[in-house]
Each structure stands twice: as C-alpha cells, then as structure tokens.
C-alpha positions, 0 to 999 in steps of 0.5 A, spaced: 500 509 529 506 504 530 504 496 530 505 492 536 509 487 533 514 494 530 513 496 538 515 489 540 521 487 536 523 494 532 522 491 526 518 496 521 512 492 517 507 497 514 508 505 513 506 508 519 512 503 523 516 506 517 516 513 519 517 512 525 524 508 523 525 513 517 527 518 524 532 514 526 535 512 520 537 513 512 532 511 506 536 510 501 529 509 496 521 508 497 518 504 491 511 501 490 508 496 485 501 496 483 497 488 481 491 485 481 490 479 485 484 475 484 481 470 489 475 465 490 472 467 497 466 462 498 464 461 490 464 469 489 469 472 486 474 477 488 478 482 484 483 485 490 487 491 489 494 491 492 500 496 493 506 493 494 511 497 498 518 497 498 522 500 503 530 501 502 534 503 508 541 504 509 540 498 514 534 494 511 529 493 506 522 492 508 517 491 504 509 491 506 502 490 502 496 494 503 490 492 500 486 499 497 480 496 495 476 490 492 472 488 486 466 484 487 466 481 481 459 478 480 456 485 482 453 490 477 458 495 472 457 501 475 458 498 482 464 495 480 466 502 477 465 506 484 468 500 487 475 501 482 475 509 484 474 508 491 481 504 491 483 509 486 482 514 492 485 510 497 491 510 494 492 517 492 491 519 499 497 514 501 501 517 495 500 524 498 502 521 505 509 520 502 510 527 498 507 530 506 513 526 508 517 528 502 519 521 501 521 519 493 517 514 490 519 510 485 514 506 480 508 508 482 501 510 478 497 514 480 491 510 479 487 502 477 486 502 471 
C-alpha cells in the first residue's frame, strides 16, 4: 500500500511507495544496512533492530528505515532470544519481497546476531 505523503507529493519513502515508483523508473541498485540502535524509553532499555534501505534511481536516491523488531533489555534471556528471531523472521520476509520483485540487494545479512 503507497503512503499518503507518496500519494500526495510522489515522493517515494518506504518499500511499498518504492515499488510503485520502481514501474515508472530505473533502479540502478537496492542497498540495506543492518545497526543496532539503543534508546531509553521511560528508564527501560531498548535494543532497536533497524534496516536501513537504500534506493538508487536513475533520478533519485531514496533512502527509508524499517524497524524489524526490539529487545527488552531487562527481560529474561530466553525472551530476548525469542524477541531476536522474531526481527530475524521480519526481515527475511522483506529480503523475500525484494527477490519476488527481482530487485538486487546489495550488503545485506540474512540475519541479527
């Protein structure tokens, strides 16, 4: 589904409005970049997972982050665990909507360590 602001001003800003645009215009490449960011929400520690998307137009670069999922750092072990393969499976379902798509993704890991 294409954003509203992709609607409104047809300036792509996440992978769906990406798409949409890819139909009318070149991509030259796709590239991502896997960090970790941790943040204080309300004295409680979180451990964000972000993908950091970039693509490379023939006209424009745009670039967009997903957050894939988040670690509770004060939680058990073992939930912190199941918290990391739940982001691991969200992002190898975004890595499988760009292969349907057959869009070449450079720099990407298949999974959060």
């Amino acid at each position: 589904m294409r954003s509203i602001s992709y609607l409104l001003t047809g300036e792509p800003s996440c992978f769906a409005d990406c798409v949409d645009y890819l139909s009318d215009n070149e991509l030259i490449r796709a590239t991502v970049e896997l960090k970790n960011d941790d943040t204080t929400n309300q004295q409680i520690l979180i451990g964000r997972r972000l993908g950091d998307f970039t693509w490379h137009f023939r006209n424009r670069v745009v670039t967009y982050h997903e957050e894939v999922g988040g670690i509770v750092l004060t939680e058990s072990p073992g939930r912190q665990q199941k918290s990391l393969e739940n982001a691991n499976r969200r992002l190898e379902r975004r890595l499988r909507d760009f292969e349907h798509f057959g869009i070449d993704l450079e720099g990407h890991e298949a999974r959060f360590e």
